[in-house]
N, C-alpha and C positions, 0 to 999 in steps of 0.2 A: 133548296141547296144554294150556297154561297157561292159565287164565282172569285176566280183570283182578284178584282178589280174591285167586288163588294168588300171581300175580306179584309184586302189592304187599306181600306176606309175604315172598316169597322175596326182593324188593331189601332191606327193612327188616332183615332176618337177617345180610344179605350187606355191607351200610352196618355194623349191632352191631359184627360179627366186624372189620369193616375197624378200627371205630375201637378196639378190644379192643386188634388189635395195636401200632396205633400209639399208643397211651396205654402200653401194655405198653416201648413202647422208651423211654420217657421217662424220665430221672430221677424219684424219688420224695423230695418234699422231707420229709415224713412220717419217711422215715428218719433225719436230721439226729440225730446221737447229740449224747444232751445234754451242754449244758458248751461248744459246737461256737462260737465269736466270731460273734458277728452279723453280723460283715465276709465271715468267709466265706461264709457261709449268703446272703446278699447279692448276694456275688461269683458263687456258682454260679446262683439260684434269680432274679437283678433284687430290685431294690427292694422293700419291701413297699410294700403298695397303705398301708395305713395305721400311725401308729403312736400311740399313745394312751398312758393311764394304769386301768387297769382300774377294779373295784368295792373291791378289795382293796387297790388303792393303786401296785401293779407297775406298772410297764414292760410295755406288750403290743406286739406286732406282728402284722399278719394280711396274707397274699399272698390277693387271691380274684381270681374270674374273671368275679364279679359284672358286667356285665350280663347276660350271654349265658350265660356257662358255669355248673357247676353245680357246683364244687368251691372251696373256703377253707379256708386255715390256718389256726393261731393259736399263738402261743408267747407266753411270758411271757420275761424280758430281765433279768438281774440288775445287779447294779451294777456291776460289772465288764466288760458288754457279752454276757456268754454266755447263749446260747438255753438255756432250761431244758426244752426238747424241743418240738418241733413236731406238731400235731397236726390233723384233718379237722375241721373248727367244724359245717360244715353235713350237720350230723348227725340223725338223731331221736333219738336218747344227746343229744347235745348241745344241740339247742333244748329239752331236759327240764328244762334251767337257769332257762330262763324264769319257772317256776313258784317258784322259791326266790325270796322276797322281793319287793321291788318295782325295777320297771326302769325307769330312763330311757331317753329315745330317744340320749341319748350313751352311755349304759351299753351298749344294745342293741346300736349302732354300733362298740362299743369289741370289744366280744365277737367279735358273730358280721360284721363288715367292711359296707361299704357297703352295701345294698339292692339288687337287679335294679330295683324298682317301687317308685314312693312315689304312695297314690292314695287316694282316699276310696271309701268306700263308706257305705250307710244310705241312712234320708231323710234329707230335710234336717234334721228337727230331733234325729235322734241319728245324723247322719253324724259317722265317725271317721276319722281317717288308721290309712292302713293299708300298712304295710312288707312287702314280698314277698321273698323266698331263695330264688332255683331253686338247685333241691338233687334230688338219686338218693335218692328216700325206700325205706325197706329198702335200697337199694343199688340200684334196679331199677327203678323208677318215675319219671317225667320228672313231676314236682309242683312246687307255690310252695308254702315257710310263709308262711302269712299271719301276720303279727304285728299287731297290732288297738294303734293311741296313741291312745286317746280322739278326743276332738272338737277339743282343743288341739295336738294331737301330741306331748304331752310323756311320754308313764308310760303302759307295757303295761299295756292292761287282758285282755286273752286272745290267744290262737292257737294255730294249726290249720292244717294241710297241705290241701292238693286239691291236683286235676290241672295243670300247669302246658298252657293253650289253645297255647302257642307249640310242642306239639309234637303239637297236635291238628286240624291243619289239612286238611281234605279235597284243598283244592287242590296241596296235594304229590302226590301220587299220586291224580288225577281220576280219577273211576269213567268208562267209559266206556258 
């Protein structure tokens, strides 16, 4: 006999594997060989959620799944229209970038796509805006990068991953 604590293991396992396969049957926009017209890439994948001008001056585009989901793209766009390869943004490889130089909150935006959460935290007198990423940290983990914009919200001043609460809720699976 199952107790409530085996159970809740066993449905959480059983939910992993369900969504494994069905992510598993998806197109992978990741594989988009570069060079590929941004019409098509478009045409197969929906519009990108955003489309900007980077740090470097490019053409970017990013598909994310930003609020809820925990996966974004990112390509850079030539002049010509071609994807120079598409890539997972919401990365720990990837938010490593953070650290190279200084960021604005449009640079941040332009990178790694919209925000999940835009919200403060501190006291009042060194509360900062603060940008959240649900993101698979290692690949495995349901986490928020926390990205820390000052008191202004304008220019990273740090960030740091934790546990993303929206996958910590007791009341999914009540103890009985």
């Amino acid at each position: 006999m199952f107790s409530c604590s085996h159970m809740r293991i066993w449905i959480r396992r059983a939910l992993a594997a369900g969504a494994s396969l069905w992510l598993g049957g998806c197109a992978n926009i990741a594989a988009t060989p570069p060079g590929t017209p941004l019409s098509q890439v478009t045409a197969r994948f929906g519009a990108p959620t955003l489309q900007c001008v980077d740090r470097q001056g490019r053409n970017r585009v990013v598909w994310s799944r930003q609020p809820l989901g925990q996966y974004a793209w990112g390509a850079t766009v030539d002049a010509q229209g071609r994807v120079q390869g598409v890539e997972p943004i919401l990365t720990d490889a990837h938010f490593q970038a953070l650290k190279q130089g200084e960021w604005t909150a449009d640079q941040v935006r332009c990178e790694f796509g919209p925000p999940a959460i835009i919200d403060t935290a501190g006291l009042p007198n060194v509360r900062q805006i603060v940008w959240s990423y649900r993101y698979k940290q290692d690949h495995v983990w349901n986490s928020l990068m926390y990205v820390f914009m000052g008191p202004d919200g304008r220019q990273v001043t740090k960030f740091h991953p934790g546990p993303d609460p929206m996958y910590d809720r007791e009341d999914v699976f009540p103890r009985n």
